[in-house]
N, C-alpha and C positions, 0 to 999 in steps of 0.2 A: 559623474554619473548623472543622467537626466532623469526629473523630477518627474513621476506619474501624476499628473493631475487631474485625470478623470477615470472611470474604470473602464478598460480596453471591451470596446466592443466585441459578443461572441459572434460567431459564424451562423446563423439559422439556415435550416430548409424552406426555401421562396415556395417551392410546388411540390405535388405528388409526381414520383413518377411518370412516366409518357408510357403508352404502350411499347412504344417501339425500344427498348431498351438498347439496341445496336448506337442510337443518336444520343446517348446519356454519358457522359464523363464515367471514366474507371473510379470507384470506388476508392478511395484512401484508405490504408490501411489503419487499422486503430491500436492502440497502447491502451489497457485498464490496471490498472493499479491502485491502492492506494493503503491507509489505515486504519483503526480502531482509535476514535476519540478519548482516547482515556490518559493523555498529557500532552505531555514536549516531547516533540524527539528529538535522539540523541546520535550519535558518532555513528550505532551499531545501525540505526536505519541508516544511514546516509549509504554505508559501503554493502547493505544488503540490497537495497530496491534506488534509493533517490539519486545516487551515481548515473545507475541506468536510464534513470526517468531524464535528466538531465540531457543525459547526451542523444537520447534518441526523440525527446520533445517534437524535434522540426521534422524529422525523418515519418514520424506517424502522426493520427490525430489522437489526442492525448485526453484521458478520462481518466480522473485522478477521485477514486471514491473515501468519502466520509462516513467509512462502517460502522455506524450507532447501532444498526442491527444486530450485527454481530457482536460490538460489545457486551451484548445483553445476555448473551449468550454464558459468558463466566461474570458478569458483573453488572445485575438487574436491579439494585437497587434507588427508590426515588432519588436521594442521595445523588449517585452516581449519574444518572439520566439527567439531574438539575446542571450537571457540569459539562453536559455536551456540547452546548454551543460557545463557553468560553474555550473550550480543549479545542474545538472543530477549530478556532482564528487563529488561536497557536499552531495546530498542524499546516494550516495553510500558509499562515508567517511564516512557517518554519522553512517552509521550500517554496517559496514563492524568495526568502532570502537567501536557501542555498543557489537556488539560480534557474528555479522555472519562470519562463518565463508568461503572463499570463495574457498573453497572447497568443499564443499557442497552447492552453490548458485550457481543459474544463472542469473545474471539480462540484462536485454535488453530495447531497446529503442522502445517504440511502433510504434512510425510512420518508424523506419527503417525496418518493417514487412506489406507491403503491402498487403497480406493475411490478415489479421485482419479483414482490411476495406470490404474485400471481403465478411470474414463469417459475420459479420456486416450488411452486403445487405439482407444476405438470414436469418436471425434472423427477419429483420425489419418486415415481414410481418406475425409473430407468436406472434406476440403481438399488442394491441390495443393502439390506444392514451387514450381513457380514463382510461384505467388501466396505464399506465407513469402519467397520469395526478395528480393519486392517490399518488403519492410516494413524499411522506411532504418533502423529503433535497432538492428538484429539486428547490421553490417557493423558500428557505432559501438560497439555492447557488445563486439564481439569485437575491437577493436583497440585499445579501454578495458585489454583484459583482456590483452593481448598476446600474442593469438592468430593466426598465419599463415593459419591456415583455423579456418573454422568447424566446430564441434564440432557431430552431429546433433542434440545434446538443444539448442542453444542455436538451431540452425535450427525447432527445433516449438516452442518458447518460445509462441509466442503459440496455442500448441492447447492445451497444458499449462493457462495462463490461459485461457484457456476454459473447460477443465476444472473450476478455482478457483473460475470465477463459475459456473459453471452445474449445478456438484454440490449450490450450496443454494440454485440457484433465484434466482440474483440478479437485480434489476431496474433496480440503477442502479448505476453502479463514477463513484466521483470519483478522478482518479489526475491524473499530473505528464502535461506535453508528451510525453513518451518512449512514454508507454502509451497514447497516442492510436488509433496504425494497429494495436495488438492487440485493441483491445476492438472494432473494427472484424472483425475476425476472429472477432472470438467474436461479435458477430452474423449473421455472416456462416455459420457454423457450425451459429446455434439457429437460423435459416432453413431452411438448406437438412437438419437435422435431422427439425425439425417438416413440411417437406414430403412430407420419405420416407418416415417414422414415425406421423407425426399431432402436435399438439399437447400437449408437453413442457414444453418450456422457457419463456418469457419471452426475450425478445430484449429484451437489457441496453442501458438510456443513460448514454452517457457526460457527465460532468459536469464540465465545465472548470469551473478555478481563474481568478483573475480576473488574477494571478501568474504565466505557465505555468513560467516557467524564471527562475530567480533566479544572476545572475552571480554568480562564486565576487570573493573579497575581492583576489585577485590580477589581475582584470577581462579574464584571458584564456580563460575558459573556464566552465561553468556551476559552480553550488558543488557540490563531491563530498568524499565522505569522502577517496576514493585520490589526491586531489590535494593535499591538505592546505589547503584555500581556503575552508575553513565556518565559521562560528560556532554551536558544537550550541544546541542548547535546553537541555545540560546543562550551559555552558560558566559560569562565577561571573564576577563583576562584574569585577573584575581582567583574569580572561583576556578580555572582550568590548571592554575596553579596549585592551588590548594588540595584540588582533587589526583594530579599528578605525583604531588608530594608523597601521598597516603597509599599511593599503587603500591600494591602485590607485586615483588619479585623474587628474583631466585634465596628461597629458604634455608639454604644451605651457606648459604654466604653473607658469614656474618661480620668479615674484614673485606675492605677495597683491597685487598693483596693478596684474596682465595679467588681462585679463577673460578669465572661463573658460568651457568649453564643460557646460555642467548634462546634454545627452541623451547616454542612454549613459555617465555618468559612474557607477560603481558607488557610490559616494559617494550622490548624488542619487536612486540608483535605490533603495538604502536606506530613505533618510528617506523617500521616498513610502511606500512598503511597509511601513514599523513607528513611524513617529513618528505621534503621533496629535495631533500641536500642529499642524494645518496652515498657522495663520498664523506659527508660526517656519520651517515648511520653505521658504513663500511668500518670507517677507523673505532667507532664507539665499539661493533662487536668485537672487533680484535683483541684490544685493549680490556677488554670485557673478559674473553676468552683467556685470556693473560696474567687476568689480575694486576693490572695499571691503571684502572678509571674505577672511581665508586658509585655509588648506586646517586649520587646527588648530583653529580657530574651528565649523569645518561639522563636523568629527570630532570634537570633543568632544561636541557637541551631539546628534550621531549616537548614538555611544556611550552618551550617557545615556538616548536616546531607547530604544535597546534592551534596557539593563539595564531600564528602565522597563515596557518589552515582557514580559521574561524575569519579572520580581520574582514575579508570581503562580503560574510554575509552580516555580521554586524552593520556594516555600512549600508547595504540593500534594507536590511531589518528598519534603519532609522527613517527611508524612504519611506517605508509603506506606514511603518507606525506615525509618522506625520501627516498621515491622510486619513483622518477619522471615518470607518466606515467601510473603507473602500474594499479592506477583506471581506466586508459581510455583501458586499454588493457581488462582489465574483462568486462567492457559493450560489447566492440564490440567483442569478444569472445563468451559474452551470446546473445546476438544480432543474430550474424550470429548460432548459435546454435541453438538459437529457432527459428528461421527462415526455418530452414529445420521441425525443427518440426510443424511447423505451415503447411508448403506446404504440407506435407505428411497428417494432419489433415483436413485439406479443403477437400482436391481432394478427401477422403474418405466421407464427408459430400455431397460432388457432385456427386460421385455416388450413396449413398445412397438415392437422392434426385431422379435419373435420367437424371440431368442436363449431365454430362458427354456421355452417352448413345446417349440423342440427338443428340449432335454436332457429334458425330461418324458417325449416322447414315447418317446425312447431307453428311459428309466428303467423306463415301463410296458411296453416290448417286455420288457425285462428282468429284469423281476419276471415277468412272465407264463412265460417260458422255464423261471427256478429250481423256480417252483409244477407246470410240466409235468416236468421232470426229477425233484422232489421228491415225484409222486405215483407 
């Protein structure tokens, strides 16, 4: 594997536009995605969003966002906010090891793009609360987060994400089950934007996983950091082991000689998902099915099948962690990167609005008035 030794130059815009738009390159399509600062990820991102991120990287241009804002949303306290920028270099370790490449990526920090909050403002009022009210993850994030009631900023969650994707013009968002009925929203949003205003945005596709939701190792709920039920992408061969060991499977099978139930088994649901031997997963459920193989026989096998999964971004991981710094230079390289694009994106939504026009017109009343006063 060749060694990074510097961090890969982003792409910048040289000029404004030209009038003549006919003489200007087609636009590249863009990919926005990305997560909430608040750890490592694990197995269940990879097969919800970072699969797709991976494979479609070269095919779009890539805006991989570092939602702190949104964290804040179920999980505001100093505390929490002190750990954003350690969580931000593990999220970007994290998939800069599964295999983005950062040459192709731009990731940025959201709250370092004050613009965001801005198109944020002017979204809020294209959408209704009882249509947020509708969207099932919003009730689920807030009783994740053990919250009595909902907090306003976690009820506009999904205009905030809007925001996200449509400050750079996004055209296709791949994300987990959860972020289904928001991206939903956000076209819901550059619709009825583009109707009012005229043609803006791009109205974004969503891009399901093949994966949507990946059961946690305890097999009573999906895998989450706050549960303790994941196995990260950062996790070493030992701990993948150990966490394999202790998986949840079929409850009714308490001897290797009672035939066991394979759907729905988190065991099973595994090896489909990350073993790539599918004539051992084939023989495993039979034999499973049968009551001829035990539960340490399908876990060992598992087990290796994922260290097996894991082994090449370990390797990529050692690459970047031996270059001190170099994750914190590609945030705030794509930070300030998207930064300009986001300012260039607004001010074009504000004139489309009008908003821009206004204040102009104010401005020349009022230069006009100092020039009369001043003569």
């Amino acid at each position: 594997m060749t060694t990074i030794d510097s961090p890969p130059a982003q792409s910048h815009p040289d000029s404004e536009p030209t009038a003549d738009a006919s003489t200007q390159p087609a636009r590249r399509k863009r990919m926005l995605t990305g997560d909430r600062p608040t750890g490592k990820l694990h197995l269940g991102h990879f097969v919800g969003s970072i699969e797709n991120r991976i494979r479609l990287q070269q095919e779009y241009e890539s805006f991989f966002i570092i939602a702190d804002l949104h964290m804040l949303t179920t999980s505001n306290t100093r505390a929490a906010i002190d750990q954003v920028s350690a969580n931000a270099r593990d999220m970007v370790l994290d998939q800069l090891s599964a295999g983005i490449d950062p040459e192709h990526a731009t990731f940025y920090l959201q709250s370092a793009i004050p613009e965001v909050s801005e198109l944020n403002t002017l979204f809020q009022n294209l959408v209704t609360v009882p249509r947020l009210e509708r969207v099932p993850s919003l009730k689920d994030m807030a009783r994740a987060a053990g919250k009595d009631e909902m907090p306003y900023g976690l009820l506009g969650y999904p205009v905030l994400q809007a925001a996200d994707i449509l400050c750079v013009k996004g055209d296709v968002v791949p994300v987990g089950k959860d972020n289904h009925a928001h991206v939903e929203v956000t076209r819901e949003i550059a619709r009825r934007f583009n109707h009012l205003y005229g043609d803006v945005f791009p109205v974004p596709t969503l891009i399901e996983s093949e994966i949507t939701t990946l059961v946690g190792t305890d097999g009573q709920a999906k895998m989450s950091k706050s549960l303790g039920n994941s196995i990260l992408l950062s996790d070493d061969a030992a701990t993948v082991r150990k966490k394999v060991t202790s998986m949840y499977t079929d409850p009714n099978r308490v001897r290797a000689d009672i035939p066991g139930t394979i759907e729905g088994n988190p065991v099973f649901v595994y090896h489909h998902a990350f073993n790539a031997d599918r004539d051992e997963v084939a023989d495993l459920e039979e034999r499973y099915r049968a009551g001829r193989v035990g539960d340490v026989e399908v876990k060992t096998k598992l087990a290796a099948a994922i260290n097996a999964f894991l082994e090449p971004m370990r390797e990529r991981r050692a690459v970047y962690e031996a270059q001190s710094g170099l994750v914190d230079e590609i945030i705030v390289d794509g930070t300030e990167r998207t930064r300009r694009e986001v300012q260039t994106v607004v001010a074009e939504a504000k004139r489309a609005m009008g908003l821009t026009g206004t204040y102009n017109q104010l401005r020349r009343k009022a230069e006009q008035a100092r020039k009369r006063r001043g003569a």
